[in-house]
C-alpha positions as CSV (number, residue, x, y, z in Angstrom):
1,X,-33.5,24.3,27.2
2,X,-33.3,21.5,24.3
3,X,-30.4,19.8,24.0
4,X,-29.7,19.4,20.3
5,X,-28.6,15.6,19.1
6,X,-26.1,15.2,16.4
7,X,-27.7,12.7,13.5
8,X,-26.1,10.1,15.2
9,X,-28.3,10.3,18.2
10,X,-31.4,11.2,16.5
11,X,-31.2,7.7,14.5
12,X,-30.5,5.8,17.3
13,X,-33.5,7.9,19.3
14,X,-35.9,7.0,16.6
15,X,-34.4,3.2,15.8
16,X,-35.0,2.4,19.6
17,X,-38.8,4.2,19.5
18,X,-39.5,2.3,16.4
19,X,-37.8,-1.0,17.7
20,X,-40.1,-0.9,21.0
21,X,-43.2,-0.3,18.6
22,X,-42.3,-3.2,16.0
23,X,-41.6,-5.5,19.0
24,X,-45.2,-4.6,20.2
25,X,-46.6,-5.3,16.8
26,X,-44.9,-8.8,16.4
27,X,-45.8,-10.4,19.4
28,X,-49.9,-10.1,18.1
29,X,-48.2,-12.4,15.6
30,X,-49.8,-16.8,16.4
31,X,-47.3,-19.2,14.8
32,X,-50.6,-20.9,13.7
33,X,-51.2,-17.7,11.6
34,X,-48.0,-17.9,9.6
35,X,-49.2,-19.2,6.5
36,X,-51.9,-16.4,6.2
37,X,-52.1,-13.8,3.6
38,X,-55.2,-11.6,3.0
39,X,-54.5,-11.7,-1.0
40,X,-52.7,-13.7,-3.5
41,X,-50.4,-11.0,-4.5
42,X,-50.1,-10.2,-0.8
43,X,-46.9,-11.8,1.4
44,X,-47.7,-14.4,4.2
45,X,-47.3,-13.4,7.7
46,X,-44.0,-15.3,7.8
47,X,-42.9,-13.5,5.1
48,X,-44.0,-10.2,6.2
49,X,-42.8,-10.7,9.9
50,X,-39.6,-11.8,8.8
51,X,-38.8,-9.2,6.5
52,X,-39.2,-6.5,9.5
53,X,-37.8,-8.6,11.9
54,X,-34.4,-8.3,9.1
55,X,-34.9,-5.0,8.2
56,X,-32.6,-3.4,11.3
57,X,-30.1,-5.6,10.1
58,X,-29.2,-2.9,6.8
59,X,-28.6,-0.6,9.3
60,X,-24.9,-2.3,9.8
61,X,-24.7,-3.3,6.4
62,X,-25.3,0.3,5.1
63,X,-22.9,1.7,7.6
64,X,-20.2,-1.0,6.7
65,X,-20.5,-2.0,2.9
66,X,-20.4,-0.1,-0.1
67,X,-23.5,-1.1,-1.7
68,X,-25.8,-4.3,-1.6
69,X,-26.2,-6.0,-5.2
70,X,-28.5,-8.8,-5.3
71,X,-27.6,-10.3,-8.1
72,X,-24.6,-11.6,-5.8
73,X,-26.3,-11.7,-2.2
74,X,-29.7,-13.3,-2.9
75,X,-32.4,-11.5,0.0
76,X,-32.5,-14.5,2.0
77,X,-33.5,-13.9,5.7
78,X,-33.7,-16.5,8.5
79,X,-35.9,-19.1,8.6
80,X,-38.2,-18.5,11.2
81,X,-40.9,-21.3,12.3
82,X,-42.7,-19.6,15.5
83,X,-43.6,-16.0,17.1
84,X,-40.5,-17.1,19.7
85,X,-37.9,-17.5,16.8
86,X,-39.4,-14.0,15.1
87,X,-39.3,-12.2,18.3
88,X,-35.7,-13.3,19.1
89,X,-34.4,-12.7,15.3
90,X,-36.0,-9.2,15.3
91,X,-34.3,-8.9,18.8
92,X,-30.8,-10.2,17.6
93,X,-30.7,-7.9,14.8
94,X,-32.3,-4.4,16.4
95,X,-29.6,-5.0,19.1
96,X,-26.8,-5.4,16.4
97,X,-28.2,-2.3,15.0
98,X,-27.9,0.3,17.7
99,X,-24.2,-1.4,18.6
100,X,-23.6,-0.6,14.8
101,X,-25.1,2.6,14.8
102,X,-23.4,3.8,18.7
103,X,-19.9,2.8,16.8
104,X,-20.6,4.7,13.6
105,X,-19.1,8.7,13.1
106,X,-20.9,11.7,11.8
107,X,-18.4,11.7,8.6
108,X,-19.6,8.2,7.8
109,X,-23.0,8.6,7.2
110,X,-22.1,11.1,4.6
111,X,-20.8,8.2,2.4
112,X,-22.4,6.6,-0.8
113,X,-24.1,3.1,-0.4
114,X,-26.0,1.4,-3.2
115,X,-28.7,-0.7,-3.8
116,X,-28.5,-2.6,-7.0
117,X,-29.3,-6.1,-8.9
118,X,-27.1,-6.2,-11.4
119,X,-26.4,-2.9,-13.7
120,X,-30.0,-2.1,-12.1
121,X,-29.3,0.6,-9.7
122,X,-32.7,0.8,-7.3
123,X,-31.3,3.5,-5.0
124,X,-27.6,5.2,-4.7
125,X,-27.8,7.8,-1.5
126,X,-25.8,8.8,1.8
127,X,-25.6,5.8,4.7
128,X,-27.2,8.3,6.6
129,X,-30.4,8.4,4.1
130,X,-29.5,3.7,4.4
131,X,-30.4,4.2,7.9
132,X,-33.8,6.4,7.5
133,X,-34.9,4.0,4.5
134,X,-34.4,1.6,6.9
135,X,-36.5,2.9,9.6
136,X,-38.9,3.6,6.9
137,X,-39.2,0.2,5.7
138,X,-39.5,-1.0,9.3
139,X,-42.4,1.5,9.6
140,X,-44.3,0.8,6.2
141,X,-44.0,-3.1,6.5
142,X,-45.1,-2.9,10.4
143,X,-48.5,-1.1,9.3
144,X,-48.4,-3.4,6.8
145,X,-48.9,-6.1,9.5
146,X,-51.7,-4.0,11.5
147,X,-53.7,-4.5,8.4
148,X,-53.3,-8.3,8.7
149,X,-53.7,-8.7,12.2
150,X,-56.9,-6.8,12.2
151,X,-58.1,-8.5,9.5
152,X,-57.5,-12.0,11.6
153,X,-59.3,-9.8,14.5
154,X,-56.2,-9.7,16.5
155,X,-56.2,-6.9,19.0
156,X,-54.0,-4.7,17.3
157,X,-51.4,-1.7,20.1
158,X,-51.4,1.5,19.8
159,X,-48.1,2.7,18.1
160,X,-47.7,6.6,18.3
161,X,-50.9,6.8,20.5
162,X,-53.9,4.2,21.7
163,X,-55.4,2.1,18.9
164,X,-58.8,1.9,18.8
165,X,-58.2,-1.8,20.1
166,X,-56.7,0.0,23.3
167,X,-59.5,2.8,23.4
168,X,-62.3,0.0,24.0
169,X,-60.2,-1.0,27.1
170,X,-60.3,2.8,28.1
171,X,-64.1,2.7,27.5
């Protein structure tokens, strides 16, 4: 018989299959690569890389602020300068994350958080819903990358099965 998990435990189920996927995904990532982007209106690697590597980060900061307004936090991430630094940034914060997430309670995640610049509200919702948006960004941004890796014909791994990358060494 199933055992049914409480949200709690099917965020942090989810946040560590996702984390062990992302981690996957950034090591493709060569430093000498970092200044790549497939289109001007596209982000650089760096950019890219960094933003996922940062994005486990809102988990704590949706479960233990009240909202997030950049007109008075500026999005600045770390400064990252090789695949070593990304990978131990995205480590740092996905570790933070599920320590942030073990400590949370049920009732919490049934508070409002808010995402704003200004008087510009981009998204009021549940922490709960802070947490999937998060894992969602994580997710979008990380396919994202798949696109630019194989683009740069960098053997891209399979996420929620083989890649085709991985089916060629089946082959």
């Amino acid at each position: 018989m199933t055992e049914t998990l409480n949200l709690i435990d099917m965020l942090a189920k989810e946040l560590e299959e996702e984390g062990t996927i992302t981690r996957r995904m950034l090591e493709r990532v060569p430093t000498a690569k970092f200044d790549w982007q497939p289109h001007t209106k596209s982000m650089k690697i760096k950019e890219l890389t960094t933003h996922i590597a940062d994005l486990p980060s809102w988990i704590g900061m949706g479960l233990n602020t009240d909202e997030l307004d950049f007109a008075q936090n500026p999005y600045n991430p770390r400064d990252v300068n090789s695949t070593e630094e990304l990978l131990a940034y995205f480590d740092e914060n996905l570790a933070e994350s599920k320590v942030q997430l073990a400590n949370a309670t049920e009732d919490q995640l049934q508070q409002p958080w808010t995402l704003r610049e200004g008087d510009a509200i981009y998204m009021s919702c549940s922490r709960a819903e802070v947490i999937r948006h998060s894992l969602s960004q994580i997710i979008h941004h990380r396919a994202q990358l798949g696109v630019y890796l194989r683009l740069l014909d960098i053997p891209i791994p399979g996420t929620y099965g083989p890649s085709a990358d991985d089916q060629q060494n089946f082959s």
